[in-house]
C-alpha positions in Angstrom: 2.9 7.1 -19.8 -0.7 8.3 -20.9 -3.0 6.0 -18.9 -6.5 4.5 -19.5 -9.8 7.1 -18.6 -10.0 5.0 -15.2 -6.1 5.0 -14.7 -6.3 9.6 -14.9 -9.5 9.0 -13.1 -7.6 8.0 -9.8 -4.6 9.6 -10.1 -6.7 12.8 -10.6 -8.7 11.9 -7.3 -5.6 10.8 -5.5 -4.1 14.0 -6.2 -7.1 16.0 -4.9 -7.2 14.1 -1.7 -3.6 14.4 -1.1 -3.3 17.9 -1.5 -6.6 18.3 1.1 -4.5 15.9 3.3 -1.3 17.8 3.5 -2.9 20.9 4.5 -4.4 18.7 7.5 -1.2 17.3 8.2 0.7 20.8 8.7 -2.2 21.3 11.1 -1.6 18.2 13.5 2.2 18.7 13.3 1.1 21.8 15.5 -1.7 20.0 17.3 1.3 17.7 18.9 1.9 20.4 21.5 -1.8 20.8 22.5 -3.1 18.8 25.9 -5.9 17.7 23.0 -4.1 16.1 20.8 -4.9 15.2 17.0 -6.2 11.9 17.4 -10.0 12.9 16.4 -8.4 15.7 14.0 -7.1 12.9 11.9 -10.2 10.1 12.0 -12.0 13.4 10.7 -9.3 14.1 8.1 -9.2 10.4 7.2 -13.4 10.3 7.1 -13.0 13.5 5.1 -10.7 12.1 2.6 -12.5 9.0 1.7 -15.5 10.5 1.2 -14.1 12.9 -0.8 -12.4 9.7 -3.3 -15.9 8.4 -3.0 -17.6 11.2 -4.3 -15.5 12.2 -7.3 -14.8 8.3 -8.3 -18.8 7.3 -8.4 -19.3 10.7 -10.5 -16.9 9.2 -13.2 -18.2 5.8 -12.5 -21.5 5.3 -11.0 -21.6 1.8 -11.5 -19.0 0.8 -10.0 -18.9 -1.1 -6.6 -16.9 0.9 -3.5 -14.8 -0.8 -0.8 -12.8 1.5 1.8 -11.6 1.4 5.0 -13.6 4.3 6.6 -17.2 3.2 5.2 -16.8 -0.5 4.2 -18.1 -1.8 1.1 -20.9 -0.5 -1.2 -22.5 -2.8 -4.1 -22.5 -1.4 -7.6 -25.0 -2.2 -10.8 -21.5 -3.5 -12.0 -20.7 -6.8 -9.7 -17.6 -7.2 -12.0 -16.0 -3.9 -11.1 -15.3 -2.1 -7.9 -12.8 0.3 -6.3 -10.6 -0.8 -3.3 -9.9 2.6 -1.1 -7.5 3.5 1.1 -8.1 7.1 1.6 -4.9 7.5 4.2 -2.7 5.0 4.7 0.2 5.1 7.4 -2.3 6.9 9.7 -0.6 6.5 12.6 2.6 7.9 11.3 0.5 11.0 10.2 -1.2 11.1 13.7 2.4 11.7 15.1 3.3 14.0 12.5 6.0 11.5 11.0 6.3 12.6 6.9 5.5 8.9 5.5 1.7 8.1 4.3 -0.4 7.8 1.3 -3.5 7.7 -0.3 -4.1 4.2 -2.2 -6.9 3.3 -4.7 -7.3 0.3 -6.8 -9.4 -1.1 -9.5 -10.5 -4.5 -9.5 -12.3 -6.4 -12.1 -13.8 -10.4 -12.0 -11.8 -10.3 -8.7 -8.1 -9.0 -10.0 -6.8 -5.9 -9.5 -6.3 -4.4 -12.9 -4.8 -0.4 -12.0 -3.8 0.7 -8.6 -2.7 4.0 -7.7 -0.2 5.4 -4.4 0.0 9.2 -3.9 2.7 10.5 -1.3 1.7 14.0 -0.8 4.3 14.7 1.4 6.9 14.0 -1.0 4.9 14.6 -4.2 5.2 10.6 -5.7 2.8 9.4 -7.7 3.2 5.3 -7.8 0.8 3.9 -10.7 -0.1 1.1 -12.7 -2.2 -1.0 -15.4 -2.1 -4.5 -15.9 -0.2 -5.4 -18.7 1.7 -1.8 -18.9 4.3 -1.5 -16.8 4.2 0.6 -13.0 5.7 4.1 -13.4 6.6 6.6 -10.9 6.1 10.3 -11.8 7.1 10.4 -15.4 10.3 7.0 -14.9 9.1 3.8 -15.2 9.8 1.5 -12.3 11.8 -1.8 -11.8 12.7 -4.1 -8.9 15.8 -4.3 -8.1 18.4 -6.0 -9.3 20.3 -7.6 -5.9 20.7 -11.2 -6.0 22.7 -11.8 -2.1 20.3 -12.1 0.7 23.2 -10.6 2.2 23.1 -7.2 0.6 18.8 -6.7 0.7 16.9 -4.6 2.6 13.1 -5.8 3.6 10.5 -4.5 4.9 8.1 -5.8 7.1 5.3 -5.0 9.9 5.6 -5.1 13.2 2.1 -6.2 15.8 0.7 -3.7 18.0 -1.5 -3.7 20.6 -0.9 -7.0 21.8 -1.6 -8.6 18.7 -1.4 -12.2 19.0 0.6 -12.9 15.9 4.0 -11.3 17.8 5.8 -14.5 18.6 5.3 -15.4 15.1 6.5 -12.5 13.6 9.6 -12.5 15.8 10.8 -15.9 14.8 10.6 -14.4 11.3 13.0 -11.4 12.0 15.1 -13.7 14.1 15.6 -16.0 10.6 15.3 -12.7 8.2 18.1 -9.8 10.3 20.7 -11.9 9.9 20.7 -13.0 6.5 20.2 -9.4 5.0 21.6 -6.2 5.0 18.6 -4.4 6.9 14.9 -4.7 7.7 13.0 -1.5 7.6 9.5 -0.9 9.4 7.9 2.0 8.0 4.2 2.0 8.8 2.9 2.1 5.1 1.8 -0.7 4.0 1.2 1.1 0.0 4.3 2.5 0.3 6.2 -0.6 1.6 4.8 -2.3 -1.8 5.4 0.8 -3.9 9.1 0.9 -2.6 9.9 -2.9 -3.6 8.6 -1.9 -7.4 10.9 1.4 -7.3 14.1 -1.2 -6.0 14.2 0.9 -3.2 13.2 -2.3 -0.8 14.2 -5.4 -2.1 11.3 -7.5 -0.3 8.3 -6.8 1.8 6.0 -9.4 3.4 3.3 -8.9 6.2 0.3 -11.0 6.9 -3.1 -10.0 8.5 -3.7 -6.9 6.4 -7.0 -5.6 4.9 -7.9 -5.3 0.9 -7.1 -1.5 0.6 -3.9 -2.0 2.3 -2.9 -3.9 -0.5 -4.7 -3.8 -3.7 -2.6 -0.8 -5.1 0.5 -2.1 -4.7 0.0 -5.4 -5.9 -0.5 -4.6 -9.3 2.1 -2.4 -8.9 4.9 -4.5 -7.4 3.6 -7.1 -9.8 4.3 -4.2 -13.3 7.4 -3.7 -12.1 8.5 -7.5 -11.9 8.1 -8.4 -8.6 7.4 -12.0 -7.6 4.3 -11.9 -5.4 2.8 -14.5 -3.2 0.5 -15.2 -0.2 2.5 -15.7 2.7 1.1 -18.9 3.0 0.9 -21.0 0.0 -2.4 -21.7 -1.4 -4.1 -18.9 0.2 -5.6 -15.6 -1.4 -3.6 -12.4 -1.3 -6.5 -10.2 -1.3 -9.3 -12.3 1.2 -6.5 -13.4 3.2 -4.3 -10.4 3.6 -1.1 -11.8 3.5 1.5 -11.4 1.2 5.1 -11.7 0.5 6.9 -10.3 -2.4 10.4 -9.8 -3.5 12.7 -9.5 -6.9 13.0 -12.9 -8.9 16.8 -13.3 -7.8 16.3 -13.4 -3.8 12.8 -14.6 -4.0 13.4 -18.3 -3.3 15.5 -17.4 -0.3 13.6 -14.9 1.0 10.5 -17.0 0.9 12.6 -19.7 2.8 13.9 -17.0 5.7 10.9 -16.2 6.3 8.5 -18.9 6.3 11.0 -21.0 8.1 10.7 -23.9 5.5 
């Protein structure tokens, strides 16, 4: 699919970044064995990375506003438009050397994401998409799933870490959702997680407390495919909230009732 300027604008950037990435991420897979460790290698990498989107996304489009995870949000002269940045998403897993992370960036206009953009490096998987034209993978257009038994789905989910205080919560969810399904995955990328329901790879995903740039991307992109999408709570907002469940049309209903309880 030949994409809008902004749509090769990202993808171009994402590209960049991801390639810079890689070469830092066959460097901590041999930091693991140091006394050291790669922990400030990688909030380096990560700071490197997002400044690096910055940069070559505000030369294309100065106007534009700037939100991302490593240097929070800048205003643009266009309060209508602004980039939602994830410069390295699934950094734990990239800390430890696992092979699953991404570099997400969205576009959002009057407040709705209209392209969004997930690069696995590692893998070389471009995940992409306009409102209104479909999400694509590489050169293959992508579709949710077809599955329509609970029964034979597999979700994904997060899990809290840290003591975070939504555990219990989260718990009852798996304790409605593991046995009604066919497997429930947790892979530490939230991008990917929504970029793997639109490719029918997942059949769900939901996950509440997350930031903007976790999410932005794959929204649209879940959404191009023919995902249902809602906030986990009805009546809230996806984006300001950070919550979100999301599913093919078939198991949506149930899903939505395993795991909200209702």
């Amino acid at each position: 699919m030949a994409g809008s300027a902004n749509l090769n604008v990202m993808m171009k950037t994402a590209r960049k970044v991801g390639r810079a990435l890689l070469k830092d991420f066959t460097e901590v897979e041999q930091l693991q064995v140091s006394a050291k460790g790669p922990g400030d290698f990688v909030s380096r990498a990560d700071r490197q990375a997002e400044q690096t989107i910055r940069e070559e996304l505000m030369a294309a489009r100065p106007s534009y506003g700037f939100v991302g995870e490593e240097f929070g949000e800048t205003e643009g002269e266009d309060p209508t438009r602004r980039w939602i940045v994830d410069p390295l998403d699934g950094t734990t897993n990239f800390l430890h050397g696992l092979p699953h992370w991404a570099v997400s960036i969205a576009l959002e206009h009057k407040g709705q994401v209209i392209a969004g953009v997930i690069y696995d490096p590692v893998k070389d998987e471009m995940f992409y998409a306009e409102k209104g034209e479909g999400a694509w993978m590489n050169e293959s257009r992508l579709r949710v799933s077809g599955r329509h038994k609970m029964i034979e789905c597999l979700f994904s989910t997060g899990l809290p870490f840290a003591g975070r205080s939504d555990l219990p919560q989260t718990l009852q969810e798996l304790a409605r959702v593991l046995p009604a399904c066919s497997g429930v995955r947790r892979f530490g990328a939230v991008s990917l997680d929504l970029a793997y329901v639109a490719a029918g790879r997942y059949d769900g995903f939901w996950e509440r407390r997350l930031k903007s740039w976790d999410i932005a991307a794959g929204l649209i992109i879940a959404r191009e495919a023919g995902a249902f999408v809602e906030p986990l709570t009805p009546g809230k907002d996806i984006l300001a909230d950070g919550e979100i469940i999301c599913a093919n049309e078939p198991v949506f209903a149930a899903f939505c009732k395993a795991v909200r309880g209702a």
